[in-house]
DRENRO-913588 format. One line per field, with one value per residue (C-alpha): x, y, z; residue number from 1. Coordinates in nm, 2 decimals. Each point is the difference from the previous one (the first is absolute). Example, Ala and Ser with C-alpha at 12.3 -4.5 7.8 and 13.67 -1.06 7.14 Angstrom:
2
xx = c(1.23_0.14) $
yy = c(-0.45_0.34) $
zz = c(0.78_-0.07) $
i = c(1_2) $
***
This chain:
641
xx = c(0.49_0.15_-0.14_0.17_0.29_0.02_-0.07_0.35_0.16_-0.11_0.15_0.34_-0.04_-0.10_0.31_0.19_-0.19_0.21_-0.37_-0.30_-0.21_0.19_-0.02_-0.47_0.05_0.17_-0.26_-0.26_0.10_-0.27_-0.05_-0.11_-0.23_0.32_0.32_0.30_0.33_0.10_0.09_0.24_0.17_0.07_0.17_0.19_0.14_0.09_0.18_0.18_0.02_0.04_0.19_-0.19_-0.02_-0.35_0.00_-0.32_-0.05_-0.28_-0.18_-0.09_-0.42_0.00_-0.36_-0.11_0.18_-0.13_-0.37_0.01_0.13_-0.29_-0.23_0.19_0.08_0.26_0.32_0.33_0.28_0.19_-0.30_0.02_0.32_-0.05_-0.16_0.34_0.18_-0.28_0.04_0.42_-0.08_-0.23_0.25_0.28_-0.24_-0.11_0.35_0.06_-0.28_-0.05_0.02_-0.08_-0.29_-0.10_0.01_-0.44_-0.01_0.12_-0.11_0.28_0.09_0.13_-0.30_-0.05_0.37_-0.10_-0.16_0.30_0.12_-0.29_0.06_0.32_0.01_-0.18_0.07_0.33_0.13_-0.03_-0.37_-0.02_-0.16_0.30_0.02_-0.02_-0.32_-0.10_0.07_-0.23_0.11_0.40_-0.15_-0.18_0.24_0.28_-0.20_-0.09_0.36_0.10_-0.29_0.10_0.40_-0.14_-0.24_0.27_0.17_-0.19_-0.05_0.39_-0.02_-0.32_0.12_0.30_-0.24_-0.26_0.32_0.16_-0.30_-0.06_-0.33_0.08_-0.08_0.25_0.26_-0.23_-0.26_-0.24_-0.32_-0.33_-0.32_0.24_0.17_0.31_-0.01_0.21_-0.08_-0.06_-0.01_-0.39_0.06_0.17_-0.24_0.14_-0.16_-0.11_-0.18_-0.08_0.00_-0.03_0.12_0.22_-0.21_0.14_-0.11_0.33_0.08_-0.18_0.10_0.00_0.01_0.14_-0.13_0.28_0.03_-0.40_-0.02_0.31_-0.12_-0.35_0.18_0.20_-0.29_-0.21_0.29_0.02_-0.40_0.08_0.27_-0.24_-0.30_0.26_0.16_-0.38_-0.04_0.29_-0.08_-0.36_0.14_0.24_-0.25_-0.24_0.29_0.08_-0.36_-0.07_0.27_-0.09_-0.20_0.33_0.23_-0.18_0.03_0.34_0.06_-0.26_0.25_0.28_-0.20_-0.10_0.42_0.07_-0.22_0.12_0.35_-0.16_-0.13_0.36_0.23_-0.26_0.09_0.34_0.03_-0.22_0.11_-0.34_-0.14_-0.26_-0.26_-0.13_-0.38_-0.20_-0.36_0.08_-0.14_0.34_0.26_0.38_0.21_0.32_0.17_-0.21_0.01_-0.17_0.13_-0.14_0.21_0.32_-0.03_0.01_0.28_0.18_-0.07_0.31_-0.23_-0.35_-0.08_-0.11_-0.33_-0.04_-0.37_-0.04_-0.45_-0.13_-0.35_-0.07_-0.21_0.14_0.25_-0.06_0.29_0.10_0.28_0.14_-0.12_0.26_0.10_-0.12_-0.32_-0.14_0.35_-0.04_-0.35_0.05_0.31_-0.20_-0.28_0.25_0.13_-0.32_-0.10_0.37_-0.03_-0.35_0.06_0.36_0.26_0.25_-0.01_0.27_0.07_0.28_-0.28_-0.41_-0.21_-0.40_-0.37_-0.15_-0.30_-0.28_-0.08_0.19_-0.14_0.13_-0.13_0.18_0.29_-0.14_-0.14_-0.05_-0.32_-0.26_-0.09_-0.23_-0.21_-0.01_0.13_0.22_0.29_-0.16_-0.32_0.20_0.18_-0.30_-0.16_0.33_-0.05_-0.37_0.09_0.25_-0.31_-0.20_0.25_0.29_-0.02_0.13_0.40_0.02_0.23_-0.06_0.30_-0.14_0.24_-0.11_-0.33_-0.24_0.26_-0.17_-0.25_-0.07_0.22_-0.23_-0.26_0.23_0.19_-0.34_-0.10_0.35_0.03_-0.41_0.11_0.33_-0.23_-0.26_0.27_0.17_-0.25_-0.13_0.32_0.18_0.37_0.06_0.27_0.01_0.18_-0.11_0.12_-0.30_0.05_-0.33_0.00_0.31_-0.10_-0.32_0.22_0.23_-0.28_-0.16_0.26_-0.06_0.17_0.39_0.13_0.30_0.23_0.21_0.31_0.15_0.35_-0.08_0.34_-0.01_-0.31_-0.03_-0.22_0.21_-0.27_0.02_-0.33_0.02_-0.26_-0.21_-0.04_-0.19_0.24_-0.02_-0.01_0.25_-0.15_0.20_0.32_-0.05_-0.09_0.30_0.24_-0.18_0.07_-0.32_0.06_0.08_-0.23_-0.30_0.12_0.01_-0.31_-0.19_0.23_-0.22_-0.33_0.08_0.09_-0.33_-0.19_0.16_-0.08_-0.36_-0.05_0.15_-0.26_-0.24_0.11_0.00_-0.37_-0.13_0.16_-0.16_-0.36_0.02_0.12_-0.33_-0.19_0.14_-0.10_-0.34_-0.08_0.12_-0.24_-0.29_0.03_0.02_-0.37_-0.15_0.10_-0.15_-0.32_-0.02_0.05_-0.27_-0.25_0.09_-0.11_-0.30_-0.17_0.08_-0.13_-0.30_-0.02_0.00_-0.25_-0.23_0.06_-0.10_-0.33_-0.10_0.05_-0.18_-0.28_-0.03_-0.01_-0.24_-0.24_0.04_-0.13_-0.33_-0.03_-0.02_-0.24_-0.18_-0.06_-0.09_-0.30_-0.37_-0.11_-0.07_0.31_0.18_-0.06_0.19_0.29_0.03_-0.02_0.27_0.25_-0.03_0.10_0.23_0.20_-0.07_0.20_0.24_0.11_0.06_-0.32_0.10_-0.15_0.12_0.22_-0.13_0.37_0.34_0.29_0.35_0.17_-0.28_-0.09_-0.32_-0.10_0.01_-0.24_-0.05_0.21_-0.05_0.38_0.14_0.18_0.19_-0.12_0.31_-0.16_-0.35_-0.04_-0.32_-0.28_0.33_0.24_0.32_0.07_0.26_-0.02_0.22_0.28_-0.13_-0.18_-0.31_-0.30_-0.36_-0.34_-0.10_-0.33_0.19_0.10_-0.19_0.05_-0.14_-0.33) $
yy = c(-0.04_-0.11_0.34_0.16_-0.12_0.08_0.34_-0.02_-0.11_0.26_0.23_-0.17_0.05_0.37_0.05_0.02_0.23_0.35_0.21_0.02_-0.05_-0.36_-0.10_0.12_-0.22_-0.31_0.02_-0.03_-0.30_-0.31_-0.29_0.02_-0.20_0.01_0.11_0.07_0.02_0.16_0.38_-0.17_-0.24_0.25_0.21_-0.26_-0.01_0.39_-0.04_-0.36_-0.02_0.33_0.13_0.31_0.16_0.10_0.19_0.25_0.20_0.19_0.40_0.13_-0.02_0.02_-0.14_0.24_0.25_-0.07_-0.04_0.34_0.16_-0.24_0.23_0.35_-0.01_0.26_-0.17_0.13_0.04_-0.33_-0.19_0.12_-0.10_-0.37_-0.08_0.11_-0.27_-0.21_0.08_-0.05_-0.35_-0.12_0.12_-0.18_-0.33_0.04_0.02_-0.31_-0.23_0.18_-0.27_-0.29_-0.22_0.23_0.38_-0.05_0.04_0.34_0.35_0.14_0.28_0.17_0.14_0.22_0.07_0.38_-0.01_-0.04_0.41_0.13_-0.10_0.08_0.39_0.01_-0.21_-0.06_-0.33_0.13_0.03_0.41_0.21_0.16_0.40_-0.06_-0.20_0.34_0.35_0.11_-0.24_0.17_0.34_-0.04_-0.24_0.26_0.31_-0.24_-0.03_0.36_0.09_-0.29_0.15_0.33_-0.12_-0.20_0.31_0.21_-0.24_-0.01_0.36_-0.02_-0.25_0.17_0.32_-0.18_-0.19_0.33_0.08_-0.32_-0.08_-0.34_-0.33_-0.18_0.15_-0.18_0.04_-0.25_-0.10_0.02_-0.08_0.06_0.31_0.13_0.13_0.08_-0.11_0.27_0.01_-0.02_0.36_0.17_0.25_0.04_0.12_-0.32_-0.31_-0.24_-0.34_-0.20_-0.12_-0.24_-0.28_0.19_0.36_0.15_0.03_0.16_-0.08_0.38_0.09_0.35_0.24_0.07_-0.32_-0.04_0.14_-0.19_-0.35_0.04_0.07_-0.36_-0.21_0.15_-0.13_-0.32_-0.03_0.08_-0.28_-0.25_0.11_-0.06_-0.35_-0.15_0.12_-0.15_-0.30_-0.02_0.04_-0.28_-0.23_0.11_-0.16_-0.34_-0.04_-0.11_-0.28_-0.10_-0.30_-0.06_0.04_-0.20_-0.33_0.07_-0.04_-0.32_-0.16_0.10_-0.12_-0.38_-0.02_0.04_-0.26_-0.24_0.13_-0.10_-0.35_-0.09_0.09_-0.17_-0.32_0.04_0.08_-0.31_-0.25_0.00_-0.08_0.10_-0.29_-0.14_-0.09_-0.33_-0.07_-0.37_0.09_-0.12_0.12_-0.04_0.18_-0.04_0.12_0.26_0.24_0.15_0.36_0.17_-0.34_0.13_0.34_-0.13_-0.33_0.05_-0.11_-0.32_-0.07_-0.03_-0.37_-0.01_-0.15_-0.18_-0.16_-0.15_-0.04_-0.11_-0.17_0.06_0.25_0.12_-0.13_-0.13_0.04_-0.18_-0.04_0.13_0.28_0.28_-0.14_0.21_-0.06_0.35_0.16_-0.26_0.15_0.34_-0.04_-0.18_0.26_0.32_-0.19_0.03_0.39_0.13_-0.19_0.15_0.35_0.03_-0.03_-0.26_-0.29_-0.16_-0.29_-0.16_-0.06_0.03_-0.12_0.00_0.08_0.33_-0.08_0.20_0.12_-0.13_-0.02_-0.13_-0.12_-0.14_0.21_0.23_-0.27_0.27_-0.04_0.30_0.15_0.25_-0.24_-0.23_-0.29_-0.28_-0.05_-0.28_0.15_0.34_-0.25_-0.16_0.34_0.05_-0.31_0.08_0.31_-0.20_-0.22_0.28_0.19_-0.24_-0.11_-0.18_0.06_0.20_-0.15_0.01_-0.06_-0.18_0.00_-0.30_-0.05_-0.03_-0.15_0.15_-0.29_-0.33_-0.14_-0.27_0.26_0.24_-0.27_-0.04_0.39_0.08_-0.24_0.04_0.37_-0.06_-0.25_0.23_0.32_-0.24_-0.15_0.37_0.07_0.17_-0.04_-0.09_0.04_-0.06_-0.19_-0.22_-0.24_-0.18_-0.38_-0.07_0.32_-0.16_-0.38_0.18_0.23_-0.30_-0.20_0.26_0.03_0.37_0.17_-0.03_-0.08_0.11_0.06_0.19_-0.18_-0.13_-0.13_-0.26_0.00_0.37_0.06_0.27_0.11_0.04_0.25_-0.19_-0.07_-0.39_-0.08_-0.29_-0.15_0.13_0.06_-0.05_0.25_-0.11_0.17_-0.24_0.10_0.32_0.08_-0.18_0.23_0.30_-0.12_-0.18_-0.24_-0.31_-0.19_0.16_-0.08_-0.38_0.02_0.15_-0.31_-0.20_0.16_-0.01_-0.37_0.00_0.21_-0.19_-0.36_0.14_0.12_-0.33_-0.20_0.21_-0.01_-0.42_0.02_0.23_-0.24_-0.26_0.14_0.09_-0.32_-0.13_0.23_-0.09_-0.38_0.16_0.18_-0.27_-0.27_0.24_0.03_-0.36_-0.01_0.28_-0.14_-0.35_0.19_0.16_-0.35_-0.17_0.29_-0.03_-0.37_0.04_0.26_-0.20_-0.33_0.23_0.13_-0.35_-0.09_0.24_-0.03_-0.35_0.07_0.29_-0.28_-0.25_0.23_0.10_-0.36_-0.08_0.29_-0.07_-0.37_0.15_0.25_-0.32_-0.15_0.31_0.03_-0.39_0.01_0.07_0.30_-0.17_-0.16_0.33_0.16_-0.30_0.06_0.36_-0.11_-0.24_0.32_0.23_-0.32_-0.07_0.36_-0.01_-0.25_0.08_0.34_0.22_0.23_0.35_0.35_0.37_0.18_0.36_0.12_-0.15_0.08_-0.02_-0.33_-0.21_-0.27_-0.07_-0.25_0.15_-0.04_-0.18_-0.25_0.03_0.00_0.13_0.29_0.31_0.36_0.24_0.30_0.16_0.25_0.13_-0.30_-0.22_-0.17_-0.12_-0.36_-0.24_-0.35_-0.20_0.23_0.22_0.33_0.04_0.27_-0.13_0.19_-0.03_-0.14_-0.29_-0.07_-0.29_-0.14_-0.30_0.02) $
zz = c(0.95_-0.35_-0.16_0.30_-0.06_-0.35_0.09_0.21_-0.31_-0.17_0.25_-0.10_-0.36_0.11_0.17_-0.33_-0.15_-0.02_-0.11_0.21_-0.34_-0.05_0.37_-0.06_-0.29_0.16_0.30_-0.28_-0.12_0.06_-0.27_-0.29_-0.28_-0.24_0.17_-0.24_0.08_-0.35_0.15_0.28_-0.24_-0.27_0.28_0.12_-0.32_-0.05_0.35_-0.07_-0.33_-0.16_0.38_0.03_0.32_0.01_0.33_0.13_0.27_0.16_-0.08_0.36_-0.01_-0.38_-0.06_0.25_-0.17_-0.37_0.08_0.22_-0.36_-0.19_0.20_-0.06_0.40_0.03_0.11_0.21_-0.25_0.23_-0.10_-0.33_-0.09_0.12_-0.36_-0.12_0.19_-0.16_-0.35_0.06_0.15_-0.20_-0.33_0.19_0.04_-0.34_-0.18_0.17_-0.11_-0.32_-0.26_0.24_0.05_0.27_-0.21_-0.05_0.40_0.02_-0.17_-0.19_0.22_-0.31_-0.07_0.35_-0.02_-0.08_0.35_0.20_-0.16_0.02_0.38_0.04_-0.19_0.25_0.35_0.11_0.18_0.30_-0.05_-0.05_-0.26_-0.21_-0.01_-0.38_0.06_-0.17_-0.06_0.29_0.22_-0.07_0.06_0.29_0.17_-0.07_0.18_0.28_0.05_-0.02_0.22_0.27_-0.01_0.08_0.24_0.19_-0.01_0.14_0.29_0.09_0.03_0.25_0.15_0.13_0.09_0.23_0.11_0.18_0.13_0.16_-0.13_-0.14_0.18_-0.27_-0.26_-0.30_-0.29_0.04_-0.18_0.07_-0.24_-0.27_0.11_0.09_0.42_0.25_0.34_0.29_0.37_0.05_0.24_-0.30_-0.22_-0.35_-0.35_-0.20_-0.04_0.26_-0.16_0.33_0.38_0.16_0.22_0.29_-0.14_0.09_-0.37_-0.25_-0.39_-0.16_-0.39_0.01_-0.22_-0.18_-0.20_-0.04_-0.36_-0.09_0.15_-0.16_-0.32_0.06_0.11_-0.34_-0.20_0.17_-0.06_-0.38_-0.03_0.15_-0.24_-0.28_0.14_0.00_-0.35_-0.11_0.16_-0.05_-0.42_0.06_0.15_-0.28_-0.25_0.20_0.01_-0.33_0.05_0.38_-0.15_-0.19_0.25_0.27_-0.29_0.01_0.39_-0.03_-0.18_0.19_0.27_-0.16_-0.11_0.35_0.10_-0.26_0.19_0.30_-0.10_-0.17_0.25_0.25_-0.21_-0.02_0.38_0.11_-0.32_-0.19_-0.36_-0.25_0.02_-0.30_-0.04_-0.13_-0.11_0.08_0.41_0.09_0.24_0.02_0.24_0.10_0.33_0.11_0.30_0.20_-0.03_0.35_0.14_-0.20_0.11_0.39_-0.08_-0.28_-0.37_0.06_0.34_-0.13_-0.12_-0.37_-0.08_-0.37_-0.12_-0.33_-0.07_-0.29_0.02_0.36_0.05_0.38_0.27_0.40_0.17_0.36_0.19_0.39_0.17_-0.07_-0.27_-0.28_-0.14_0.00_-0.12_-0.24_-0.07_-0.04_-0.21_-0.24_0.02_-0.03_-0.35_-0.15_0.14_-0.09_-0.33_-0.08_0.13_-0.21_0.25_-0.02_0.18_0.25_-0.16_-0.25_-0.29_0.05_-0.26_0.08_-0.11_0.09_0.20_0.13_0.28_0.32_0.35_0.36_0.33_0.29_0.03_0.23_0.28_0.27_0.16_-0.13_0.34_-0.13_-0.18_0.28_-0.24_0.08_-0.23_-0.16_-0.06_-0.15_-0.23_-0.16_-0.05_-0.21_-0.15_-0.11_-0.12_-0.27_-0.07_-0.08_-0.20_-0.15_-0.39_-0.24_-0.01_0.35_0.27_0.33_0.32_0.30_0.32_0.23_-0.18_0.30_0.24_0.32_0.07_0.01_-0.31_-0.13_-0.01_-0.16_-0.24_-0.15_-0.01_-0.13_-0.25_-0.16_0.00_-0.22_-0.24_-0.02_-0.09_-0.26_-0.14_-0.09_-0.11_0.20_0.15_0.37_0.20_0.36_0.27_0.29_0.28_-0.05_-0.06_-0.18_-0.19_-0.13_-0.11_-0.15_-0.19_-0.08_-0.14_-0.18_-0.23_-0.13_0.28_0.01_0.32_0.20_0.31_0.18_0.03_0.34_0.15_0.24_0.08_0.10_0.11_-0.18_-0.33_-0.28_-0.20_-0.29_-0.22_-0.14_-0.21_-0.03_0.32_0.33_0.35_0.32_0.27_0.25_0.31_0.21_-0.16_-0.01_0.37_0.07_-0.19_0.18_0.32_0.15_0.30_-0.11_0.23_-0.20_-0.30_0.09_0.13_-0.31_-0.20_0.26_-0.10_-0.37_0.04_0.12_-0.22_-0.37_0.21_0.05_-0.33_-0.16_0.18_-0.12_-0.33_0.08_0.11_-0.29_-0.22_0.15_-0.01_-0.33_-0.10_0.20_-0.16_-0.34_0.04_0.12_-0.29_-0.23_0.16_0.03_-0.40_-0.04_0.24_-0.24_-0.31_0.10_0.13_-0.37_-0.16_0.24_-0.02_-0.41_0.00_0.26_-0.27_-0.33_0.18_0.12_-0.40_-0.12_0.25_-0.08_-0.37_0.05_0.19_-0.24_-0.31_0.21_0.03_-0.34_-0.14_0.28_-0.10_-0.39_0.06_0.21_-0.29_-0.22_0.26_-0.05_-0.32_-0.08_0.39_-0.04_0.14_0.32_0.06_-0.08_0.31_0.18_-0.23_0.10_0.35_0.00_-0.21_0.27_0.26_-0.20_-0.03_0.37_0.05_-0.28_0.10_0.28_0.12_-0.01_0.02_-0.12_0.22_0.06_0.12_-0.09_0.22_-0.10_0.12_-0.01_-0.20_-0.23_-0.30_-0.31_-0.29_-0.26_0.16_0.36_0.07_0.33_-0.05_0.23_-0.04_-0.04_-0.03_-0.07_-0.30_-0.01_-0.13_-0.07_0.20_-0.08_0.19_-0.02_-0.25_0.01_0.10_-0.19_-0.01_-0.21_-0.02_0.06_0.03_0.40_-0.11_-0.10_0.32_0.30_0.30_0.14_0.17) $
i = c(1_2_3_4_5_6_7_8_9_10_11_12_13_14_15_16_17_18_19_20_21_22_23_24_25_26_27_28_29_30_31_32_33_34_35_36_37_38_39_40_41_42_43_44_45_46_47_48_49_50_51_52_53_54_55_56_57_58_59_60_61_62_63_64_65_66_67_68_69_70_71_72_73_74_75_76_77_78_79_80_81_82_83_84_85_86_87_88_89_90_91_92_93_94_95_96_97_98_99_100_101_102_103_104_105_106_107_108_109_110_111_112_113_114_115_116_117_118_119_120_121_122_123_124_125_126_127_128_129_130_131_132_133_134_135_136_137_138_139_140_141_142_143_144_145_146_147_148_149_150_151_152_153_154_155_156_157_158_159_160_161_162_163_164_165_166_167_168_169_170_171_172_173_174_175_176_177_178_179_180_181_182_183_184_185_186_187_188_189_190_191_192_193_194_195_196_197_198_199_200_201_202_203_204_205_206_207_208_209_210_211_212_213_214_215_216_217_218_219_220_221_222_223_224_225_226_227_228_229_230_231_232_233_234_235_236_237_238_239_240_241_242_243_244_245_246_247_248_249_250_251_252_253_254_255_256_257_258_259_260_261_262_263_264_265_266_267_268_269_270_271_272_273_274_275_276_277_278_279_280_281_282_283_284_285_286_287_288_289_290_291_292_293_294_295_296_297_298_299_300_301_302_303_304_305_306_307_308_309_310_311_312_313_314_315_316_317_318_319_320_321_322_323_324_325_326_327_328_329_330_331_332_333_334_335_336_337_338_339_340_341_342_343_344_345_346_347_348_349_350_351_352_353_354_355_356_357_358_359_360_361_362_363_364_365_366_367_368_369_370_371_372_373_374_375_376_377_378_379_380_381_382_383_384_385_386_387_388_389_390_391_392_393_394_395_396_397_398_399_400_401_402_403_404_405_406_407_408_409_410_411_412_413_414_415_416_417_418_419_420_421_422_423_424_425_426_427_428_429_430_431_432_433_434_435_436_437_438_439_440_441_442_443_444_445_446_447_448_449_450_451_452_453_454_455_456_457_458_459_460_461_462_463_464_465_466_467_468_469_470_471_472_473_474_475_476_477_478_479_480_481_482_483_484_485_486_487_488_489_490_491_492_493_494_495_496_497_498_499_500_501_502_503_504_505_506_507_508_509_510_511_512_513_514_515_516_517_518_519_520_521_522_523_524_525_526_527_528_529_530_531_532_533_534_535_536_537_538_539_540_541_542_543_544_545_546_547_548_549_550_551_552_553_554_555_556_557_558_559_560_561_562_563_564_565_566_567_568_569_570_571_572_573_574_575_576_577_578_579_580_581_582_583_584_585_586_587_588_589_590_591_592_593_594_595_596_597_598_599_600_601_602_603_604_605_606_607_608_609_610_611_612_613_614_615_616_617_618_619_620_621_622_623_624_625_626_627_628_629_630_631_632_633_634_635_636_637_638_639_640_641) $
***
């Protein structure tokens, strides 16, 4: 809808244009990776500055006209002559502009000026090969005429012959496949040529044979003077040739002037300026319109719109029903395609980056019938189609982002979609009656917010864009001022009361639950840290323990060794006896473990500590000491028998 509209404004700049080239050229006109604005200003200043009147007007089907030569068509002396209008125009135009910032657009006409007499010693302004076209041409037109007086004469004298006798249906010469007959009652039988019949047959149309060797003597002449035209034409268009190429640059910039006509009288008319451009990404306009709304209302009618951005990176506009969002949309959209394609934008002073591509969704919200797709479900293929497509520095307009269903659902959809786009990059634009969409938009802090300004006192929207704060809707007020019963509207006042009262309690219990929740988590923090601290003492007392028993143990076995080494050989046998008791008692009885599992716990050699495996890597394991994590071979690994 926005590019469709631009289209329309187009059609207005067209509209000034005096030369079909210029008005090709204006509808030509999209944005641009580096607009300039250098060709309009500099004639701005030959027509306000330096007060020239630079004026053009159109050659009838001129580009036509030159490629047909290009191509050695042969061309009617009236089409001919047309590039001799062109060569006086473009002089004129060039005389004009001739030492001004705008000369380099236009060939110097000068230089085809010899054209134009070749043309004319031969075409006059009425479009007709001259007699002196050549000395043939004079010959041969001057027998053609002696032969036709003599021939016309000879007819007044039949005339009045086959008049007396009565053979004539009507007192005239009239022509038939190119010759001169007299028409005859169909019953009459007279010497000559019978050239045709009437529809009803009753007349016949006669050449006598008196003026036959005359009239084939005129019609071999007339022959001769068209042979001798087409050569004379066929050499002329021979000539222009060689310049077609030449001449056709020459009504290309007649035709781009016009349009910078066009585009500056368009600005004058509707009160525009030549924006300026930033590489900050910022945007400042100031009283904008929306020129398809001046057209209908009136320039003094139309509400100006002004938005200052600097590190936002897009604007969510609320406010009433009717009250102007989507004009506000599309004015702010048309800014940037007029700026980018080269026309001048409706505003008292634009100043903005040049972005990249721009897309749209929502402003069409008809539901596609053909596709079999509700309006929501249309919008969000729009909206994927962004997500696929939109980069870095592209802007995108949304008109009531997603409005059509339920609006917590589509708060959240709405507002992940804006993050996502902005986050990438990109700018968003869009407006929304959405009060969700707005807080999240408020909160996120990267997205300007606005709205649509309202008289309370009035009832009526007041079109007017305020920044920084999010509106209402005023539903209530506004069906009033259209004329709803009364009754109703109390009763939805009723509801509403009802509604807000509803949703504050539920905003009461949430607030309540998450406190509970809150205290919750806290004290289930508190249990797991005093779990850690017992679980922490449980295995250093278990450490110690075993420390303790594994010392034991080794002192124990160090005296027997002594007992050992100091018995008889009898009395050694009892010694080893009482060791292995003694270990027996000493230590844990354990076996190898032919598959650890993750999770489970095992003593660990050499110092039979219990220990956590964490995770199994091959013939290791890596198991938990202490709180930490340590790698053992498996083989090192028992469990109690």
């Amino acid at each position: 809808m926005i590019l469709k509209e631009f289209e329309s404004v187009k059609s207005i700049v067209k509209s000034y244009a005096k030369t079909r080239g210029g008005r090709e050229k204006i509808a030509r006109l999209s944005p641009k990776e580096n607009p300039s604005f250098e060709h309009l200003r500099n004639l701005i200043y030959i027509i306000e500055e330096l007060e020239i009147n630079l004026d053009v007007w159109d050659v009838e089907d001129i580009e036509s006209i030159l490629t047909g030569i290009r191509s050695g068509t042969l061309m009617e002396p009236s089409r001919l002559y047309r590039v001799v209008e062109l060569i006086e125009l473009s002089a004129r135009v060039y005389e004009k502009i001739i030492g001004t910032p705008l000369q380099d657009l236009m060939p110097d006409p000068r230089l085809v000026e010899y054209m134009k007499g070749e043309i004319l010693s031969r075409i006059d302004r009425n479009g007709q090969v001259k007699d002196t076209a050549s000395e043939t041409l004079r010959r041969i037109r001057e027998q053609r005429r002696k032969v036709r007086r003599e021939l016309l004469e000879l007819y007044d004298r039949l005339l009045d012959k086959y008049d007396r006798k009565g053979y004539l249906r009507d007192r005239n010469v009239v022509l038939k496949g190119g010759r001169m007959v007299l028409p005859v009652y169909s019953h009459i039988q007279m010497e000559g040529i019978i050239h045709g019949y009437s529809k009803t047959t009753e007349t016949i149309f006669v050449e006598p044979m008196e003026v036959v060797p005359l009239q084939n003597r005129y019609i071999k002449l007339e022959d001769e003077e068209r042979e001798e035209v087409k050569r004379i034409l066929t050499e002329v268009v021979e000539k222009l040739s060689r310049n077609a190429d030449y001449m056709l640059a020459m009504y290309d910039a007649i035709a781009y002037i016009d349009s910078l006509l066009a585009r500056y009288h368009f600005m004058k008319d509707y009160r525009g300026t030549i924006p300026r451009f930033n590489d900050r990404d910022s945007i400042d306009i100031e009283e904008a319109r929306h020129p398809l709304l001046i057209r209908v209302k009136g320039l003094d009618n139309v509400v100006p719109l002004s938005l200052k951005m600097r590190e936002r990176k897009g604007l969510l506009i609320s406010g009433p029903n009717a009250g102007g969002k989507t004009v506000a949309l599309k004015t702010i959209a048309l800014v940037f395609l007029m700026a980018m394609s080269e026309i001048p934008v409706i505003a008292t002073e634009v100043n903005i980056f040049i972005p990249g591509k721009l897309f749209e969704a929502g402003f069409e919200d008809e539901q596609d019938v053909q596709e079999g797709m509700s309006s929501f479900t249309s919008y969000l293929h729009r909206v994927k189609e962004v997500l696929d497509n939109g980069e870095k520095g592209d802007i995108v307009f949304f008109d009531e982002l997603l409005s059509s269903t339920d609006p917590y659902e589509a708060s959240a959809l709405a507002f992940a979609i804006i993050e996502t786009l902005v986050e990438r990059g990109m700018y968003v634009f869009a407006n929304t009656h959405l009060s969700p969409l707005k807080m999240l938009c408020e909160r996120y802090g990267k997205i300007e917010v606005g709205s649509m300004e309202f008289d309370v006192n009035t009832a009526t929207p007041t079109y007017r864009l305020v920044m920084g704060k999010s509106g209402e809707s005023f539903a209530l007020l506004t069906a009033r001022r259209v004329g709803i019963p009364e009754y109703i509207i109390e009763k939805a006042r009723r509801y509403l009361g009802d509604i807000e009262g509803e949703v504050r309690n539920l905003k009461e219990r949430l607030r309540m639950e998450l406190s509970l929740l809150e205290r919750q988590r806290k004290e289930l923090e508190e249990r797991e840290k005093e779990l850690e601290r017992k679980e922490r003492r449980i295995i250093d007392n278990a450490t110690l323990k075993a420390q303790r028993i594994i010392e034991q143990a080794r002192k124990e076995v160090d005296r027997l060794y002594r007992e050992i080494r100091k018995a008889s050989p009898k009395e050694k046998l009892k010694v080893v006896q009482e060791v292995k008791k003694t270990l027996k008692q000493t230590a844990p009885q354990l076996e190898e473990v032919e598959e650890v599992r993750v999770g489970e716990k095992y003593y660990m050699l050499p110092f039979g500590v219990m220990v956590e495996v964490k995770e199994v890597r091959g013939k290791k394991a890596i198991v938990l000491l202490h709180g930490k994590e340590i790698e053992t071979p498996i083989k090192n690994l028992r469990k109690k028998v």
